[in-house]
C-alpha positions in Angstrom: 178.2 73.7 150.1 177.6 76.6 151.8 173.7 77.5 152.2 172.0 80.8 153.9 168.5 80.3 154.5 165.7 83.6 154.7 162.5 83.8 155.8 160.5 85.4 154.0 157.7 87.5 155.7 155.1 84.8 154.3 157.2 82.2 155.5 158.4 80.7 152.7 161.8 79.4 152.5 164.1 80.4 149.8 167.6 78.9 149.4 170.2 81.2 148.6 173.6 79.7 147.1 176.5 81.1 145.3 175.2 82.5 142.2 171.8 82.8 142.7 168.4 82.2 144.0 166.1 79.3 144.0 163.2 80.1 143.2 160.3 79.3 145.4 157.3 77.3 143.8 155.1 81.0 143.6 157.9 82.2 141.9 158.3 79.3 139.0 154.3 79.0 138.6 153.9 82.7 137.9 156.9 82.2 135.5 155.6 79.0 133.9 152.3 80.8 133.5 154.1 84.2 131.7 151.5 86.1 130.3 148.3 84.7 130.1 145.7 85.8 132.3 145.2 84.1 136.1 141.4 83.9 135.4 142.5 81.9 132.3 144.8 79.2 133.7 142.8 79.2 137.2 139.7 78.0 134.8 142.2 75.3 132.7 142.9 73.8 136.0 139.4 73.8 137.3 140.5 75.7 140.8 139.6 79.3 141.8 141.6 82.3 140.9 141.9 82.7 144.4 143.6 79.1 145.1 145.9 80.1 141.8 146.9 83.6 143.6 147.5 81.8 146.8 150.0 79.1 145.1 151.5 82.0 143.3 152.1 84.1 146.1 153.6 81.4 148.5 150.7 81.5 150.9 149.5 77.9 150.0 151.2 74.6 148.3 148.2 72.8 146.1 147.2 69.3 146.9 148.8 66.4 145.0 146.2 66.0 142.6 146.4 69.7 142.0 150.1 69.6 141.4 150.1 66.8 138.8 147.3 69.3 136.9 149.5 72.1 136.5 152.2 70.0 135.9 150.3 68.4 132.6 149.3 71.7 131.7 152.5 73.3 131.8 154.3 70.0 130.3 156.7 69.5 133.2 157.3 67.2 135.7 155.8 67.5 139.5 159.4 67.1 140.6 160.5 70.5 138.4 158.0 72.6 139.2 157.7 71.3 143.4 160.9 70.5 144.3 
């Protein structure tokens, strides 16, 4: 299979393949978190809306422990949401 790799300008990776995008983890948690507010899910978590912002923009990746709570909160696995 045939990959093209971009950089984005705050270096994270996305892997473009025929027929699409992967989406980089930013991309899925601000999916995953739809419409509720940040302030509302950053508080559910116990981080800071900062931190939350930060995972959600790419410019940080949240410590395990912090992975496996958004994970539970959102009901998916590390693995789907990570990698």
């Amino acid at each position: 299979m045939k990959m093209i790799f971009f950089l984005k300008f705050n270096y994270t990776l996305s892997i473009v393949k025929k027929g699409g995008v992967i989406m980089t983890i930013g991309e899925k948690l601000k999916q995953l978190r739809g419409d509720k507010k940040t302030k509302d899910v950053a508080k559910d978590l116990n981080v800071t809306v900062s931190a939350l912002s930060n995972y959600e923009n790419d410019y940080r990746v949240p410590r395990d422990e912090v992975k496996k709570k958004i994970a539970d909160y959102y009901k998916k696995s590390v693995e789907e949401i990570f990698f």
